[in-house]
PDB file of the backbone (N, CA, C, O) and the ligand in Angstrom, with CONECT records:
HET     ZN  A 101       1
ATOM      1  N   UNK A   1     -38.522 -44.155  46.757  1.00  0.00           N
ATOM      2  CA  UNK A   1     -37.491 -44.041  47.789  1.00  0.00           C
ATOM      3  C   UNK A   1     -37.351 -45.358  48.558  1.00  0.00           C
ATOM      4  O   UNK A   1     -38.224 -46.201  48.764  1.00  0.00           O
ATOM      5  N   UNK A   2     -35.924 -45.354  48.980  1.00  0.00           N
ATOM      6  CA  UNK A   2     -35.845 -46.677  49.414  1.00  0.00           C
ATOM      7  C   UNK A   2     -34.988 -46.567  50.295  1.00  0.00           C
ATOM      8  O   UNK A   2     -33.840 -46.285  49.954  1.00  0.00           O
ATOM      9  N   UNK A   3     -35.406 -46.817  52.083  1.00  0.00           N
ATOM     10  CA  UNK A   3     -34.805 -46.888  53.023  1.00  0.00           C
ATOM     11  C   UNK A   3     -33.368 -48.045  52.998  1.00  0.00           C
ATOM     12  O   UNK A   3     -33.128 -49.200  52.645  1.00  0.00           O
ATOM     13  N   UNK A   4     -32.549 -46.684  53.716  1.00  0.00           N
ATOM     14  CA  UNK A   4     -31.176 -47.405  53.526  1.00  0.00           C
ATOM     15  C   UNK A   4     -31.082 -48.090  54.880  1.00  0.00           C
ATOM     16  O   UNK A   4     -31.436 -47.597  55.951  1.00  0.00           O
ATOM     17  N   UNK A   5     -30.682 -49.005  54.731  1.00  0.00           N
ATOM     18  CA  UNK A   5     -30.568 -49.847  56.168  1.00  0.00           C
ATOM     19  C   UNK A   5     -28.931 -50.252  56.762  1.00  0.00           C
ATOM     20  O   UNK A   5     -28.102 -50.139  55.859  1.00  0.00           O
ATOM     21  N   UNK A   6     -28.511 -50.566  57.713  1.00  0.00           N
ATOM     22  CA  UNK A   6     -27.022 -50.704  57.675  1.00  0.00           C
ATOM     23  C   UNK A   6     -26.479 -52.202  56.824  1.00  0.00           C
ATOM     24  O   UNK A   6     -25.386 -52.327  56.271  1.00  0.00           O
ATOM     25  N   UNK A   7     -27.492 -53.179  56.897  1.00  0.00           N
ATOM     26  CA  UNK A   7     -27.138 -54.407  56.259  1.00  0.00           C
ATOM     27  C   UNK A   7     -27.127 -53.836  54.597  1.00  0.00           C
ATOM     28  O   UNK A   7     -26.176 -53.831  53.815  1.00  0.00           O
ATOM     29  N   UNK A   8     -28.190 -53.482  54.434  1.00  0.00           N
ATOM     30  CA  UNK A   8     -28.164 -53.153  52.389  1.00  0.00           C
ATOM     31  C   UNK A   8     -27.289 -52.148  52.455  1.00  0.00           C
ATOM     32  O   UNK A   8     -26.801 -52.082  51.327  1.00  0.00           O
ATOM     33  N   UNK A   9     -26.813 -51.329  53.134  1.00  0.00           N
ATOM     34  CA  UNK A   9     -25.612 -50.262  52.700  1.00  0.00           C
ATOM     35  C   UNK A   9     -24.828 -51.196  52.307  1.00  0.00           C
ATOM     36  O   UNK A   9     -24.537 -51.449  51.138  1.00  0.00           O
ATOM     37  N   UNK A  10     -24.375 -51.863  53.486  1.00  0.00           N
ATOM     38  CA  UNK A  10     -22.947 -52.481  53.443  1.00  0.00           C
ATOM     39  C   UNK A  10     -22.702 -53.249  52.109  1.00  0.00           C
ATOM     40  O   UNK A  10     -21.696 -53.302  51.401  1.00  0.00           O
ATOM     41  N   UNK A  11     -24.045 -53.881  51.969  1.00  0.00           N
ATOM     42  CA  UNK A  11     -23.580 -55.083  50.814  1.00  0.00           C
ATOM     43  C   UNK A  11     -23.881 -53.773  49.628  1.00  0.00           C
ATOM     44  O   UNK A  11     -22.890 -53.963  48.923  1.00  0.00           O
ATOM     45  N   UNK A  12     -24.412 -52.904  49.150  1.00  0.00           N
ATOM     46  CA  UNK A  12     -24.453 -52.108  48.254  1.00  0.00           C
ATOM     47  C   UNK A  12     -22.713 -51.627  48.446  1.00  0.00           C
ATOM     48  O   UNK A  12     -22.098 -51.802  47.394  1.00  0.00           O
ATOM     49  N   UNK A  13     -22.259 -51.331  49.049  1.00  0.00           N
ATOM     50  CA  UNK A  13     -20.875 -50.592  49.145  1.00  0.00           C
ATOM     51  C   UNK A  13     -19.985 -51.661  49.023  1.00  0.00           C
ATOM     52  O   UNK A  13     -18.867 -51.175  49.194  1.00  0.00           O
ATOM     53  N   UNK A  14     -19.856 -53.284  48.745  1.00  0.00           N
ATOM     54  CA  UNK A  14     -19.111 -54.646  48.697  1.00  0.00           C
ATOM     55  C   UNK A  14     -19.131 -54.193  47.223  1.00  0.00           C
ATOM     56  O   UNK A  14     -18.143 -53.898  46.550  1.00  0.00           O
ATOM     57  N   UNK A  15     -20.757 -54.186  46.735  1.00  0.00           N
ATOM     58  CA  UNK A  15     -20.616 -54.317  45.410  1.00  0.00           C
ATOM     59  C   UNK A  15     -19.867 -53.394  44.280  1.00  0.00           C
ATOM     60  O   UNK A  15     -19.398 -53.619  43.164  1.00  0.00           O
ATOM     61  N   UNK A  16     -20.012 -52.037  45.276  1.00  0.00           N
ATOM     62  CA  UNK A  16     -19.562 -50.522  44.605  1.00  0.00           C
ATOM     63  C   UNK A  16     -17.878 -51.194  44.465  1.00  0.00           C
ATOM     64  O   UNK A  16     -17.237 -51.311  43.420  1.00  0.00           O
ATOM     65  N   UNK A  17     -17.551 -51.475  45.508  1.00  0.00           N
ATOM     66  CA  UNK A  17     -15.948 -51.527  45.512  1.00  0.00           C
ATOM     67  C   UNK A  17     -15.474 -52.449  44.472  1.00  0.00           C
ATOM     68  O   UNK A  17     -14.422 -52.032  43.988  1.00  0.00           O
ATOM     69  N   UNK A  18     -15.903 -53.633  43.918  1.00  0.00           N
ATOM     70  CA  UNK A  18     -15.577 -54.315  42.918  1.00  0.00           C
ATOM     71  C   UNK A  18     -15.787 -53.218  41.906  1.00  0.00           C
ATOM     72  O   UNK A  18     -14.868 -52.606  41.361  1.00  0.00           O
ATOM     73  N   UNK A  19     -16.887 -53.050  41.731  1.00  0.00           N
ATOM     74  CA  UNK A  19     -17.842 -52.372  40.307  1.00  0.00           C
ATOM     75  C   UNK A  19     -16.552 -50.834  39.951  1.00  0.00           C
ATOM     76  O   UNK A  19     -16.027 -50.521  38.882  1.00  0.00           O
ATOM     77  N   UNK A  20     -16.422 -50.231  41.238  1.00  0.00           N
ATOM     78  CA  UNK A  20     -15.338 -49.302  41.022  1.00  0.00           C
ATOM     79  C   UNK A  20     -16.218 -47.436  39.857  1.00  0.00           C
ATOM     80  O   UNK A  20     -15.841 -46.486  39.171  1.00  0.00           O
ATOM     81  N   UNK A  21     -17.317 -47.985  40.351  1.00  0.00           N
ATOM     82  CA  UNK A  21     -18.263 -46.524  39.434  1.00  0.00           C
ATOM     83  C   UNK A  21     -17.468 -45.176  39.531  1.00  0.00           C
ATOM     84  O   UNK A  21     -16.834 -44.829  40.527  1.00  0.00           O
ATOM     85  N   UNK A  22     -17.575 -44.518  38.462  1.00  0.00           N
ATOM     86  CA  UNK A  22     -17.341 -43.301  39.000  1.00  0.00           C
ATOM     87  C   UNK A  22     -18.393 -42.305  39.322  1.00  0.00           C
ATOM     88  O   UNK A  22     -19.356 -42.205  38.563  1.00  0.00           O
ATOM     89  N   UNK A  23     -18.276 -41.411  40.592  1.00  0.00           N
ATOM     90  CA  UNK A  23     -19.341 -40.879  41.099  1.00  0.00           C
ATOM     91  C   UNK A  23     -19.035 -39.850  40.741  1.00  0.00           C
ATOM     92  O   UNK A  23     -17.847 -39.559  40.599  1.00  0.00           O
ATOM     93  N   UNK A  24     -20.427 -38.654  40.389  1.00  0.00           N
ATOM     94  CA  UNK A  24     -19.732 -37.328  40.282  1.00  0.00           C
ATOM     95  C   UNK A  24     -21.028 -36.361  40.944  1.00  0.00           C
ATOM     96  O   UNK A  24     -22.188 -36.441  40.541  1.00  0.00           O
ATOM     97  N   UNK A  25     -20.574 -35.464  42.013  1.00  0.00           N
ATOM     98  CA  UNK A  25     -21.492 -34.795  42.314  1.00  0.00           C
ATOM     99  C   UNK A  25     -22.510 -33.709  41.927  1.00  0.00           C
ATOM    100  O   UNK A  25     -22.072 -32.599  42.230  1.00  0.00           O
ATOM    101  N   UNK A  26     -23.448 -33.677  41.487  1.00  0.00           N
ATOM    102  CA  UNK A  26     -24.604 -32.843  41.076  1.00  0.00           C
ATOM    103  C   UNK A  26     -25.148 -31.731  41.721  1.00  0.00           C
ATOM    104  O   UNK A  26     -25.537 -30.753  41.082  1.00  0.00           O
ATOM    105  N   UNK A  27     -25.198 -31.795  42.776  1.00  0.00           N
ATOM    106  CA  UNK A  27     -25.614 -30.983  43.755  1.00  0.00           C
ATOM    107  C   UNK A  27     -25.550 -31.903  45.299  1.00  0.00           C
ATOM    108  O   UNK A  27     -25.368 -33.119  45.350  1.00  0.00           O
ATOM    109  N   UNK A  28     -25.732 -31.064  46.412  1.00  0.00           N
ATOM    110  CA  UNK A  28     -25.638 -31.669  47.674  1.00  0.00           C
ATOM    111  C   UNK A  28     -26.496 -32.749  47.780  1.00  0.00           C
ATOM    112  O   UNK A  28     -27.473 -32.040  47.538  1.00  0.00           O
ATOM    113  N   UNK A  29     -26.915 -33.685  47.909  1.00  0.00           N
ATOM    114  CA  UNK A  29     -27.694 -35.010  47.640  1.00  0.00           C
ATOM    115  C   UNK A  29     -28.087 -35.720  46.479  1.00  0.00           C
ATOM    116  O   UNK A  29     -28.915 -36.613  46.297  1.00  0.00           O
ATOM    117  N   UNK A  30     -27.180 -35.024  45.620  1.00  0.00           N
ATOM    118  CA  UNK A  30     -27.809 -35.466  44.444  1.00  0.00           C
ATOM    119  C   UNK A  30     -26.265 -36.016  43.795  1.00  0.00           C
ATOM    120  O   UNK A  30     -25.267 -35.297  43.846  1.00  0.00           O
ATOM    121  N   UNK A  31     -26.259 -37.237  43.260  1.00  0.00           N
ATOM    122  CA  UNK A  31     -25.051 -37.676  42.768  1.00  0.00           C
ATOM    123  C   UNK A  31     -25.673 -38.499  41.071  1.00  0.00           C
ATOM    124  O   UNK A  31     -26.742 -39.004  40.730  1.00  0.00           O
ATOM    125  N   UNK A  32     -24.121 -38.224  40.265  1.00  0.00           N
ATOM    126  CA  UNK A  32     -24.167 -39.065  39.381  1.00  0.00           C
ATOM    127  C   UNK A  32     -23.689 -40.417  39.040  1.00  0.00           C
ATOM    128  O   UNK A  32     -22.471 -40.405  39.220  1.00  0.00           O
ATOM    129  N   UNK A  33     -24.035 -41.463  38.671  1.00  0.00           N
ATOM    130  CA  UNK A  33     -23.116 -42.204  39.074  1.00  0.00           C
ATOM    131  C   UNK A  33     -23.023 -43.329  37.618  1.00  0.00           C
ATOM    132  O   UNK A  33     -23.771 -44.120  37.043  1.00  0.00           O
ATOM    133  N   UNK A  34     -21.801 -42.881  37.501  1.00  0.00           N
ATOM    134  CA  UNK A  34     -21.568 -43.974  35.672  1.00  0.00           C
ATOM    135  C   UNK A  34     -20.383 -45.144  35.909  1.00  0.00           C
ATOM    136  O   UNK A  34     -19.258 -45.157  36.409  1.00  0.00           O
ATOM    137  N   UNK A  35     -21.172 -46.007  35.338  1.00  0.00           N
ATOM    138  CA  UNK A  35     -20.464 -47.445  35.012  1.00  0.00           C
ATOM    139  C   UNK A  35     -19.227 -47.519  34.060  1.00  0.00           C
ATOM    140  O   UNK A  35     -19.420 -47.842  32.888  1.00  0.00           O
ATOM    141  N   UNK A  36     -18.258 -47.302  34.400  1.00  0.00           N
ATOM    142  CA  UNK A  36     -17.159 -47.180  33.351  1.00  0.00           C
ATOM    143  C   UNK A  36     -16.793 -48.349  32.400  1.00  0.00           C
ATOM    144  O   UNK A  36     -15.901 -48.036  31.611  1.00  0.00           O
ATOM    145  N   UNK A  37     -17.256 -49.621  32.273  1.00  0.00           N
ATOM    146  CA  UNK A  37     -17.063 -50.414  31.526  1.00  0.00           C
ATOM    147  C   UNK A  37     -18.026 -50.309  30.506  1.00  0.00           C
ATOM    148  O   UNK A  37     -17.677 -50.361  29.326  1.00  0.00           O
ATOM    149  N   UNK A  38     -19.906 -50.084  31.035  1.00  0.00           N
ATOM    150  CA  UNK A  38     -20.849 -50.133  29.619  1.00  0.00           C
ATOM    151  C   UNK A  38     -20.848 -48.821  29.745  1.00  0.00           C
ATOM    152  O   UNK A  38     -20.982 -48.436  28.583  1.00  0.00           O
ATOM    153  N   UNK A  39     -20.752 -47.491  30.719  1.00  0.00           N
ATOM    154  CA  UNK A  39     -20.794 -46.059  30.510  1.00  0.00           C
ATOM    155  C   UNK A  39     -22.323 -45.798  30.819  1.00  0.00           C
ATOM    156  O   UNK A  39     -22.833 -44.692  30.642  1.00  0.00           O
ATOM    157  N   UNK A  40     -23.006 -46.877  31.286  1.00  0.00           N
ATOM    158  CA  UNK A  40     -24.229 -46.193  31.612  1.00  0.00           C
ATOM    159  C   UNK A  40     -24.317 -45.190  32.953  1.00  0.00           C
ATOM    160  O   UNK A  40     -23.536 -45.396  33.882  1.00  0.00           O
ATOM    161  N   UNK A  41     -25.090 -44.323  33.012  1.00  0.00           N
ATOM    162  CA  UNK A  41     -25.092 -43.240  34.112  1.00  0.00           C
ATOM    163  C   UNK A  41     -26.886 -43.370  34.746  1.00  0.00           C
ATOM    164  O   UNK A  41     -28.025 -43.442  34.285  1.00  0.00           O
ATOM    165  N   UNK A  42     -26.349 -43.344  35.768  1.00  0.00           N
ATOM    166  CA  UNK A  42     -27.680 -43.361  36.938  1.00  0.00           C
ATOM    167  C   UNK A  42     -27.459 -42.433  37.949  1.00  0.00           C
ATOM    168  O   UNK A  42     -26.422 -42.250  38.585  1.00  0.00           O
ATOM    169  N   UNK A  43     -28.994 -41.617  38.079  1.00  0.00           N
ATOM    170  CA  UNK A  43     -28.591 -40.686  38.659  1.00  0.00           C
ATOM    171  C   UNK A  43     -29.690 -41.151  40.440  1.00  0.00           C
ATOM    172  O   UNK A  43     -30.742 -41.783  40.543  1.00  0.00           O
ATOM    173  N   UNK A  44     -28.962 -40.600  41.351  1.00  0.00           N
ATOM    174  CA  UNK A  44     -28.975 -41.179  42.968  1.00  0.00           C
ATOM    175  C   UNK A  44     -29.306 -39.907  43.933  1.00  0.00           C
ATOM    176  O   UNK A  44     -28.509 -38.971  43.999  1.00  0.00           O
ATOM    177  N   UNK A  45     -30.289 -39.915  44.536  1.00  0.00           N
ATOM    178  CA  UNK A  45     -30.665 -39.010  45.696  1.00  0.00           C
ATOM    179  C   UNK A  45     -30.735 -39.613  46.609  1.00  0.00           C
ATOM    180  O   UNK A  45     -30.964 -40.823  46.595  1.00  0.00           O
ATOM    181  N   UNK A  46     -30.500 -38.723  47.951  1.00  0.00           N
ATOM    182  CA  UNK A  46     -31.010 -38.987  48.845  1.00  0.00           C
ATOM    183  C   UNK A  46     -31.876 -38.412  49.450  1.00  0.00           C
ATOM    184  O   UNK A  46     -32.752 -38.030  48.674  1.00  0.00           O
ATOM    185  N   UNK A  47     -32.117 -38.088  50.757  1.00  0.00           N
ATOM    186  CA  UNK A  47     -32.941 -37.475  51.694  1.00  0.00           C
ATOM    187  C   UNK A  47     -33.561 -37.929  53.088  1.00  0.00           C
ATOM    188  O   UNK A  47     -33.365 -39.138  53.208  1.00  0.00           O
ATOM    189  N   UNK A  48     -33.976 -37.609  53.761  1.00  0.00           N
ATOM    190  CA  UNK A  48     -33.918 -38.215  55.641  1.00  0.00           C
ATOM    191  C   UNK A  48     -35.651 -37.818  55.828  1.00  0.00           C
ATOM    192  O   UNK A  48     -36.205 -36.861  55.288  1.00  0.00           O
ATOM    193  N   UNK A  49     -36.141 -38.577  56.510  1.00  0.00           N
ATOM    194  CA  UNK A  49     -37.827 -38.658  57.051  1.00  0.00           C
ATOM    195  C   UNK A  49     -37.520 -38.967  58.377  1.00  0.00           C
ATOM    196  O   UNK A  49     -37.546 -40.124  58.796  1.00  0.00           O
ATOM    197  N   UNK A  50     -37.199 -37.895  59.136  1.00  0.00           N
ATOM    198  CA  UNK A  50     -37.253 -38.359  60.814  1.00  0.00           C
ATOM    199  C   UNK A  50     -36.033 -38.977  60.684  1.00  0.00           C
ATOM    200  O   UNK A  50     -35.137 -38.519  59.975  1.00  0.00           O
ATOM    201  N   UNK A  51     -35.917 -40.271  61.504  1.00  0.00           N
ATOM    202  CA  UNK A  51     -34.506 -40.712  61.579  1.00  0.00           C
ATOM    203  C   UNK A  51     -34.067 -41.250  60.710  1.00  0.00           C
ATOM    204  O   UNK A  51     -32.863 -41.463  60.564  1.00  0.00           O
ATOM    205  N   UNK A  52     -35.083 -41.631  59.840  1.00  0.00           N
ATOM    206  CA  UNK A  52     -34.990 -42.319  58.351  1.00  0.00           C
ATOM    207  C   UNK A  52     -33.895 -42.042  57.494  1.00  0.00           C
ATOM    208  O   UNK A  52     -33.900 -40.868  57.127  1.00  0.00           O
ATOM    209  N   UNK A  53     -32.981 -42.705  57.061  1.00  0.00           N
ATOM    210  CA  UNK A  53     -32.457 -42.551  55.576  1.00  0.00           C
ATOM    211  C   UNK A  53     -32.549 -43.006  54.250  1.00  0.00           C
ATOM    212  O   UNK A  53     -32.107 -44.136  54.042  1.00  0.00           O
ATOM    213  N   UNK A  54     -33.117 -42.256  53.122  1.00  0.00           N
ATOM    214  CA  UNK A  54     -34.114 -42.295  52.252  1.00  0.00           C
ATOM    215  C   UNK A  54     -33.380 -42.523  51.071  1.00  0.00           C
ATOM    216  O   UNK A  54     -32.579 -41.588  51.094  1.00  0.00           O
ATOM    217  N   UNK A  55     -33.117 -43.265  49.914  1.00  0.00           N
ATOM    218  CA  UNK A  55     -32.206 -43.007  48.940  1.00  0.00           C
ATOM    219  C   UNK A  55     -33.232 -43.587  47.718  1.00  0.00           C
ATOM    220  O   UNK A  55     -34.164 -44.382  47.839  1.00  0.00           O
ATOM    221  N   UNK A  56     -32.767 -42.958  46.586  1.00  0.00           N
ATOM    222  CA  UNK A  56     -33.096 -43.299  45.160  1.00  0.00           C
ATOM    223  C   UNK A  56     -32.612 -43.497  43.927  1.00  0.00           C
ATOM    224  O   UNK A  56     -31.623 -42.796  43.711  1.00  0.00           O
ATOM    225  N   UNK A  57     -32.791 -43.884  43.426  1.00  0.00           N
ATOM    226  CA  UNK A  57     -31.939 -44.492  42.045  1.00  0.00           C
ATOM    227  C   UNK A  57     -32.774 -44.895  40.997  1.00  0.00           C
ATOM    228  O   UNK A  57     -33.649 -45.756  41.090  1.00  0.00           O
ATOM    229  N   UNK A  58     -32.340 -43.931  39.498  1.00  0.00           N
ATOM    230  CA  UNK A  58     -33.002 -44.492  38.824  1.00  0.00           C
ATOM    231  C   UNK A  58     -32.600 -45.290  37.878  1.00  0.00           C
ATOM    232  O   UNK A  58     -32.641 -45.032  36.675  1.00  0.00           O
ATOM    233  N   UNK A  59     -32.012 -46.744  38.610  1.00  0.00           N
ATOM    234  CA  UNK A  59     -31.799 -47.669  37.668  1.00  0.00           C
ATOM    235  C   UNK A  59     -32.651 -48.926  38.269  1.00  0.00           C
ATOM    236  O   UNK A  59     -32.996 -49.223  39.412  1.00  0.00           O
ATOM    237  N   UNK A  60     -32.827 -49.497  37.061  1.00  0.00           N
ATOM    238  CA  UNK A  60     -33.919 -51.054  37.380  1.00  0.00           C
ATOM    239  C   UNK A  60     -34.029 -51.701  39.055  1.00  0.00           C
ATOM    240  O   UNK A  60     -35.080 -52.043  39.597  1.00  0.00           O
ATOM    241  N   UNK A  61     -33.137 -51.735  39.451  1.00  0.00           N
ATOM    242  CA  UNK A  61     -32.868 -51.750  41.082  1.00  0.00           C
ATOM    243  C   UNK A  61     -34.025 -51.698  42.004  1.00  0.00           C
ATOM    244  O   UNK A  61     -34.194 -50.569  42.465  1.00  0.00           O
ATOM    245  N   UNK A  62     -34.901 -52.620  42.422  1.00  0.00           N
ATOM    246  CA  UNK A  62     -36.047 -51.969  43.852  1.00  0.00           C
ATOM    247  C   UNK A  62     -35.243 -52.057  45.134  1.00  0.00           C
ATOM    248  O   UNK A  62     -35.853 -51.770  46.164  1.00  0.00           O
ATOM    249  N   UNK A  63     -33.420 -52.561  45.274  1.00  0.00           N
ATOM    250  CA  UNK A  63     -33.334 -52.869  46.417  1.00  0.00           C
ATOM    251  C   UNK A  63     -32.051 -51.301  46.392  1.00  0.00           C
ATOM    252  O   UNK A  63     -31.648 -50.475  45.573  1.00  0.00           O
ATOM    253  N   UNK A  64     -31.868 -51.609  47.678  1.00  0.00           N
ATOM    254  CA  UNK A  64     -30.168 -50.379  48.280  1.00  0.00           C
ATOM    255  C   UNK A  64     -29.212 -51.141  46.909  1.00  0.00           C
ATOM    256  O   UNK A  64     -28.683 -52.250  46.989  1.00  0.00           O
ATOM    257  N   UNK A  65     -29.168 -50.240  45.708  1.00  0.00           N
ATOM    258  CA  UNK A  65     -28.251 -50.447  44.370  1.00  0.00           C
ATOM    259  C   UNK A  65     -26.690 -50.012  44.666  1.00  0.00           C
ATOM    260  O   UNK A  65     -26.250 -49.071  45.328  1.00  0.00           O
ATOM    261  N   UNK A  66     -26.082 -50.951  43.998  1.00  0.00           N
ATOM    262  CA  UNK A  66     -24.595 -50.143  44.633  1.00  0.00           C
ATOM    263  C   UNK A  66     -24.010 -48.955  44.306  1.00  0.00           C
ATOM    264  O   UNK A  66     -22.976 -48.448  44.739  1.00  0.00           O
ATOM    265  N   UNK A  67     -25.029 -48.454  43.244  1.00  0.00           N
ATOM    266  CA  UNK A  67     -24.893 -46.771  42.505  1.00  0.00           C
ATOM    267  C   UNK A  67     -25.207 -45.876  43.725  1.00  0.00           C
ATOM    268  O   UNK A  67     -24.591 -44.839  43.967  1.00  0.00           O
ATOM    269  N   UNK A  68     -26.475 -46.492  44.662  1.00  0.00           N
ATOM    270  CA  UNK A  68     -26.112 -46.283  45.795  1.00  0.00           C
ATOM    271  C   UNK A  68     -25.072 -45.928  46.761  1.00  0.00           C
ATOM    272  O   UNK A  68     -24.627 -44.850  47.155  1.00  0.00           O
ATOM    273  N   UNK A  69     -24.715 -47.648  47.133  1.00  0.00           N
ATOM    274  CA  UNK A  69     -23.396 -47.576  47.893  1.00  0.00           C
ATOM    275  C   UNK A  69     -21.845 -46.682  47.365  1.00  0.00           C
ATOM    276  O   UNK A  69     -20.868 -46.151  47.894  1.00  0.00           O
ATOM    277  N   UNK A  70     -22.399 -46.941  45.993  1.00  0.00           N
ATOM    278  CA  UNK A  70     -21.013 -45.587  45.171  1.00  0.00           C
ATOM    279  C   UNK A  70     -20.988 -44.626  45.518  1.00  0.00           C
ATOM    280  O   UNK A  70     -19.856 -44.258  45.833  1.00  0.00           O
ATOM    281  N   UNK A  71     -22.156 -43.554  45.710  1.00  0.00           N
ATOM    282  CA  UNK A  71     -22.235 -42.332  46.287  1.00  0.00           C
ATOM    283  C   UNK A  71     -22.183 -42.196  47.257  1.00  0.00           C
ATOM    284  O   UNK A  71     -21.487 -41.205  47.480  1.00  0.00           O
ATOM    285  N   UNK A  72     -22.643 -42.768  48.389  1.00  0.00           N
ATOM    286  CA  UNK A  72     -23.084 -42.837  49.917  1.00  0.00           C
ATOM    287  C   UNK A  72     -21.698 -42.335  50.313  1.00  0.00           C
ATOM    288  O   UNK A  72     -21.741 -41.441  51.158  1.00  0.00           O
ATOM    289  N   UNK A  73     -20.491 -42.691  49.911  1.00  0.00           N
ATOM    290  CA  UNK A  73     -19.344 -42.380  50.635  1.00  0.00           C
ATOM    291  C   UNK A  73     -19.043 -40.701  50.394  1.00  0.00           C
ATOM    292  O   UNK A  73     -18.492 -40.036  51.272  1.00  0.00           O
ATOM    293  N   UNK A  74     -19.424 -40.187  49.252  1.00  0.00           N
ATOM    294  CA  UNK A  74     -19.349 -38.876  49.203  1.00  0.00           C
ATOM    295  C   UNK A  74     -19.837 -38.066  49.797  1.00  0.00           C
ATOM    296  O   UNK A  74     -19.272 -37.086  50.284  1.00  0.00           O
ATOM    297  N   UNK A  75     -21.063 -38.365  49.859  1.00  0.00           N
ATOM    298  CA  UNK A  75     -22.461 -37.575  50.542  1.00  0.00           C
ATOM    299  C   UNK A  75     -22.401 -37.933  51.954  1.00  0.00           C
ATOM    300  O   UNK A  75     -23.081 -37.248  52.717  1.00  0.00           O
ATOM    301  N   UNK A  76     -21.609 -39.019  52.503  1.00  0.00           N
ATOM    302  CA  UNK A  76     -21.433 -38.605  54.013  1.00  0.00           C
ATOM    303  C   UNK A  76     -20.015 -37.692  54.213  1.00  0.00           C
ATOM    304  O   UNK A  76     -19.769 -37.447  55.394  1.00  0.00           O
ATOM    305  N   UNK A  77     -19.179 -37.228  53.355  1.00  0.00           N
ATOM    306  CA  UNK A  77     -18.377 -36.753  53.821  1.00  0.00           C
ATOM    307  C   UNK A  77     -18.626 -34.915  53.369  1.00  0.00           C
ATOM    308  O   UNK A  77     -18.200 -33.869  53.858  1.00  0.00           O
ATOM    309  N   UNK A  78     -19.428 -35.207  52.335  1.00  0.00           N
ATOM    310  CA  UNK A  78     -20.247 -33.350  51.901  1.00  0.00           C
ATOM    311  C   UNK A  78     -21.508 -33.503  53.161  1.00  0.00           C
ATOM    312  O   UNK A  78     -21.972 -32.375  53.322  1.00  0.00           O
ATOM    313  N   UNK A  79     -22.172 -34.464  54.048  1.00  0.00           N
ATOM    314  CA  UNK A  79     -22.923 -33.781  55.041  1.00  0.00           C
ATOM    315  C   UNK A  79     -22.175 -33.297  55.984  1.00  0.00           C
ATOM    316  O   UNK A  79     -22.510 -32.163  56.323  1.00  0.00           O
ATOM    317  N   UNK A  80     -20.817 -33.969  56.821  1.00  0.00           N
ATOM    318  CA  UNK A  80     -20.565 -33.331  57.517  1.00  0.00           C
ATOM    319  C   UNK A  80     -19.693 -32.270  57.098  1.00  0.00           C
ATOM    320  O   UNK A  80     -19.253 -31.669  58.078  1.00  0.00           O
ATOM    321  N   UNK A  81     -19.307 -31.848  56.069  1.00  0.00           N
ATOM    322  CA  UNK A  81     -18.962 -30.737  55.811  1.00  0.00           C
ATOM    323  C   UNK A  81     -19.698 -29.403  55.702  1.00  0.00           C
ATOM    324  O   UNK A  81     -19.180 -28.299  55.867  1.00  0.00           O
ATOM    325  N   UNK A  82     -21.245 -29.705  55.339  1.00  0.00           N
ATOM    326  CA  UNK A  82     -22.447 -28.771  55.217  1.00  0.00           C
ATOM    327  C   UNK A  82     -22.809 -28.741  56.903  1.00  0.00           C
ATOM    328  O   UNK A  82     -23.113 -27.696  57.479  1.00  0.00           O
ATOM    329  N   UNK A  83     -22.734 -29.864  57.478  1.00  0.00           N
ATOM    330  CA  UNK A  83     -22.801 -29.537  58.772  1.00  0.00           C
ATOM    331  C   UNK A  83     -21.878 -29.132  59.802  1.00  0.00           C
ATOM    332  O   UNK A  83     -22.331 -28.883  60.919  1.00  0.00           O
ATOM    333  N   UNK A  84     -20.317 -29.006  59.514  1.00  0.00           N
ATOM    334  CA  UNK A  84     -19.912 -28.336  59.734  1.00  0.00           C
ATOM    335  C   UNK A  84     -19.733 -26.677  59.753  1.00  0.00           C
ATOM    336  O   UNK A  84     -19.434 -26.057  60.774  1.00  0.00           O
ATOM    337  N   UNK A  85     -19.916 -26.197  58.733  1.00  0.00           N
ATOM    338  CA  UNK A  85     -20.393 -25.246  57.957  1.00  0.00           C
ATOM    339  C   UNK A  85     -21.860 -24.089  58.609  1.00  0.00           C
ATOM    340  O   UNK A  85     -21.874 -22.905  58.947  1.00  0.00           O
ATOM    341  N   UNK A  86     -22.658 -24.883  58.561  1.00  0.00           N
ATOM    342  CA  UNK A  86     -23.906 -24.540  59.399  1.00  0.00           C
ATOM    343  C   UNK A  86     -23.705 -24.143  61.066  1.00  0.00           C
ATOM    344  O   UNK A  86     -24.435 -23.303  61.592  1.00  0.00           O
ATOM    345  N   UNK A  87     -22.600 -24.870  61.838  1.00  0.00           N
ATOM    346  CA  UNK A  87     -23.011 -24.877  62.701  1.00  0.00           C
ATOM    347  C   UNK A  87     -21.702 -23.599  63.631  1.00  0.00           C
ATOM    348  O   UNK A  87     -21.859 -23.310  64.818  1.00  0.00           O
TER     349      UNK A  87
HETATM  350 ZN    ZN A 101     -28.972 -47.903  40.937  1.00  0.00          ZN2+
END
């Protein structure tokens, strides 16, 4: 797991927007995320430790990957919908 920070989001989400991945959702934190030019697919979690925001990816990547920043935009708009929902 690898703490998301606001600086590595951002530049993970610079890179998503060129790269243009398509994301597809798996379950509520759980995203897929495939490279449409080589078609490789990496799959991306997240999860929270206290105030922490926790993300994972299993592609070669040790830093915030932009398969990352690809999903991140979904999964903040399915939390506040689950948290809408909840409350
Ligand atoms: Zn990745």
């Amino acid at each position: 797991m690898i703490e998301i920070t606001k600086k590595s989001i951002e530049k993970a989400i610079n890179k998503a927007r060129q790269t243009k991945p398509f994301v597809k959702i798996l379950e509520f934190r759980r995203y897929s995320v495939t490279n449409k030019t080589t078609g490789a697919t990496y799959e991306v979690k997240f999860s929270k430790l206290g105030n922490k925001k926790l993300a994972e990816c299993n592609c070669k990547a040790t830093v915030v990957c932009y398969h990352i920043g690809a999903s991140i935009g979904a999964h903040i708009v399915l939390a506040e919908q689950m948290q809408t929902a909840t409350a």
